[in-house]
N, C-alpha and C positions, 0 to 999 in steps of 0.2 A: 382571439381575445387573450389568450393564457401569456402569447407573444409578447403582446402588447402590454401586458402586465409587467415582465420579467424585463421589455425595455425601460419603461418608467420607475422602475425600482433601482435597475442600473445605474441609470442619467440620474437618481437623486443619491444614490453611493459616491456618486463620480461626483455631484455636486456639494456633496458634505464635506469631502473630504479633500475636495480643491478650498473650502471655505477654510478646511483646519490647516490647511498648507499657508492659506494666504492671511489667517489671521496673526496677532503679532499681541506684544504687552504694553501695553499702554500706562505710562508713569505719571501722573498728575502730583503737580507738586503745589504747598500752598503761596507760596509765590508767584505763581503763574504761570512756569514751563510745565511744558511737555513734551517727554522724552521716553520715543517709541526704541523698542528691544526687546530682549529676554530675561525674564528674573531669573535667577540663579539661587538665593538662597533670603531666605526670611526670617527674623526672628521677629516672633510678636514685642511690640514696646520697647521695642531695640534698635536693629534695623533692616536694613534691604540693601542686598548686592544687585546692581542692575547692569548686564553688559549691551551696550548699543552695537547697531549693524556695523562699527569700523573695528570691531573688537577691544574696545574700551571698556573697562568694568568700572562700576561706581559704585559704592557704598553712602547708603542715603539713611540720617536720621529717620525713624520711622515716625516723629514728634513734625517733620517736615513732608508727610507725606499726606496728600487729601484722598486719594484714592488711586488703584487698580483696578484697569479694564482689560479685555479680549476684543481688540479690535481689526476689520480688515485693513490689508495695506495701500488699499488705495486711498489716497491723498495722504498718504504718511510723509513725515516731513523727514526730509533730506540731512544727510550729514553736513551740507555746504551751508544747508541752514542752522543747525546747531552752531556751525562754526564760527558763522556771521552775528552769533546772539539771540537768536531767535530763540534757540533752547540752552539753557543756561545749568548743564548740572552741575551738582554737587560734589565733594571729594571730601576723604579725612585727609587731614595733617598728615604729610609724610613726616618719616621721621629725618633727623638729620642725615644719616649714612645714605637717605633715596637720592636726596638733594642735589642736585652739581651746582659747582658756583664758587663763591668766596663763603669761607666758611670759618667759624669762630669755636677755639675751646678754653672754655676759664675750670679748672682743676684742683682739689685740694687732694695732696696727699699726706702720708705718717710712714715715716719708713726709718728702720732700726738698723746699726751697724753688727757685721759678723767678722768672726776672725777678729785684724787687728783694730778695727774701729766696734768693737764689740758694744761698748761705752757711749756711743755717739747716737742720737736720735735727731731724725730733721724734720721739722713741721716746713710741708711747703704749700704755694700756691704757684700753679702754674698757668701760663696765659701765652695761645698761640693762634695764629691766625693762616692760613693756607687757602689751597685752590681744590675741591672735590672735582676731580675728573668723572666719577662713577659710582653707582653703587658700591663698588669695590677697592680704590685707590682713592688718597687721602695725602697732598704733601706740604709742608706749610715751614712756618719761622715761630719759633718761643724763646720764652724766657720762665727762670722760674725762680723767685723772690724765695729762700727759703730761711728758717731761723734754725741753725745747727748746736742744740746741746750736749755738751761733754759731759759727762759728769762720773768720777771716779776715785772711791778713798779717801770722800770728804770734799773731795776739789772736783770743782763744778766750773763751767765758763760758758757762755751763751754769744754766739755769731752771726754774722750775716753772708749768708753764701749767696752767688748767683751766677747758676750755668745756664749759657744762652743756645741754643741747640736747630739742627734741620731735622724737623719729624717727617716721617713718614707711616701710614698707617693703612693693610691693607682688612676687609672687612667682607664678611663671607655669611650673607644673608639666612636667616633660617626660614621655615616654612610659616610658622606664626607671624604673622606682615607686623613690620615697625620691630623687632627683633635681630640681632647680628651676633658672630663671634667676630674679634679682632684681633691682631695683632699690631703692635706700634713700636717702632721704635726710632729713640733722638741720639742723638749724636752732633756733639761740638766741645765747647770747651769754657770754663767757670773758676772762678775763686774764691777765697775769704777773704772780706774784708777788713778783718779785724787786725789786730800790730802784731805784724809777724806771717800774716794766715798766707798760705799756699794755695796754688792754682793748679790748673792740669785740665786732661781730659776726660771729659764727661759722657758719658753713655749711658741709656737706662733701656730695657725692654719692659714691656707691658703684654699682658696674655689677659683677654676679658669678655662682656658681653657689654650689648650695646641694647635698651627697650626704650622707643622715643625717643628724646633726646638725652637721654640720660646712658651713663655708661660708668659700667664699676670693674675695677681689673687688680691683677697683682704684680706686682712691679720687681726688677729687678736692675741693681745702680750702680756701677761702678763711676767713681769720685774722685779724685784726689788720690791714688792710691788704695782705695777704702772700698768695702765689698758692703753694698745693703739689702735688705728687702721691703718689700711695704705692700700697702694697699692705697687704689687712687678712685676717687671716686670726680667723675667727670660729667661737665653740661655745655654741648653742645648746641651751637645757633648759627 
């Protein structure tokens, strides 16, 4: 009897714990999908990181979510079937630097002459377009419309400069997701066009950080002969 006891207490250890092996998290959305995995992390009225069985994580509005269950995995639905539509999750907005593709940057900067252009201030905007290979490399074609004031000793004169440049920008993600440092830098060659104005080569670096699509950095320009520095503040699409 005593046996016979110590076996049926076994087979229901062995039963429990085959059940917690084979149980799984069950994600009901109020849209209609359901999408079987492991939660990972929760924040009440916030949201829910869910990773499925191909190793995909998803972060789910919790305002999107109808309920969590402990369910077993038999008849759990397949990755072939998520992928066919069956289960439809959810994702945040990456931000621009996750993105590969064709990629867009419209920029305004302010940037002040040192040295012999001490005098000189240039309000610009800048507009470039390229190919994102990576979360990490960035390489494209711009332009940058800018309005160059002199002003010195009473005399003052207002210009239209425009260096047309190949960027390059590479971008080194940090642990906060949608966050980056960057570095950029253009290179080509621009004018004045005002009666008289000179041209030359243009080069500018950028050192900054990148949250969403947005990205602010500090610049440094070499112009015309002319040494600057500035601040650029950029949006990404």
């Amino acid at each position: 009897m005593k046996r016979l006891v110590t076996i049926t207490a076994m087979m229901l250890l062995i039963a429990t714990f085959a059940f917690t092996i084979a149980a799984q998290d069950v994600l009901y959305l109020k849209n209609g999908s359901v999408i079987r995995g492991t939660v990972l992390e929760q924040s009440p009225d916030k949201d829910l990181k869910f990773q499925t069985y191909d190793g995909s994580i998803y972060v789910y509005p919790m305002a999107d979510v109808e309920r969590i269950t402990k369910e077993s995995t038999q008849g759990s639905a397949t990755i072939a079937e998520a992928a066919s539509g069956a289960i439809k999750p959810l994702t945040l907005q990456q931000s621009s630097y996750e993105r590969k593709g064709i990629r867009f940057n419209l920029e305004l900067a302010w940037q002040i002459g040192v040295g012999a252009a001490a005098h000189t201030d240039d309000f610009m905007l800048a507009l470039s377009m390229g190919w994102r290979f990576n979360p990490y490399i960035y390489v494209g074609l711009g332009l940058s419309p800018t309005l160059r004031w002199y002003a010195y000793k009473g005399y003052s004169k207002v210009s239209f400069v425009l260096p047309m440049y190949v960027e390059a920008r590479a971008s080194l993600p940090l642990k906060n997701k949608g966050t980056a440092l960057f570095l950029d830098t253009r290179n080509g060659w621009g004018g004045d066009f005002s009666k008289g104005g000179d041209a030359g080569f243009y080069n500018r670096e950028t050192i900054g950080a990148m949250a969403g699509n947005s990205s602010f950095g500090i610049t440094y320009t070499y112009f015309m002969k002319g040494h600057f520095i500035g601040l650029a503040y950029g949006w990404n699409f």
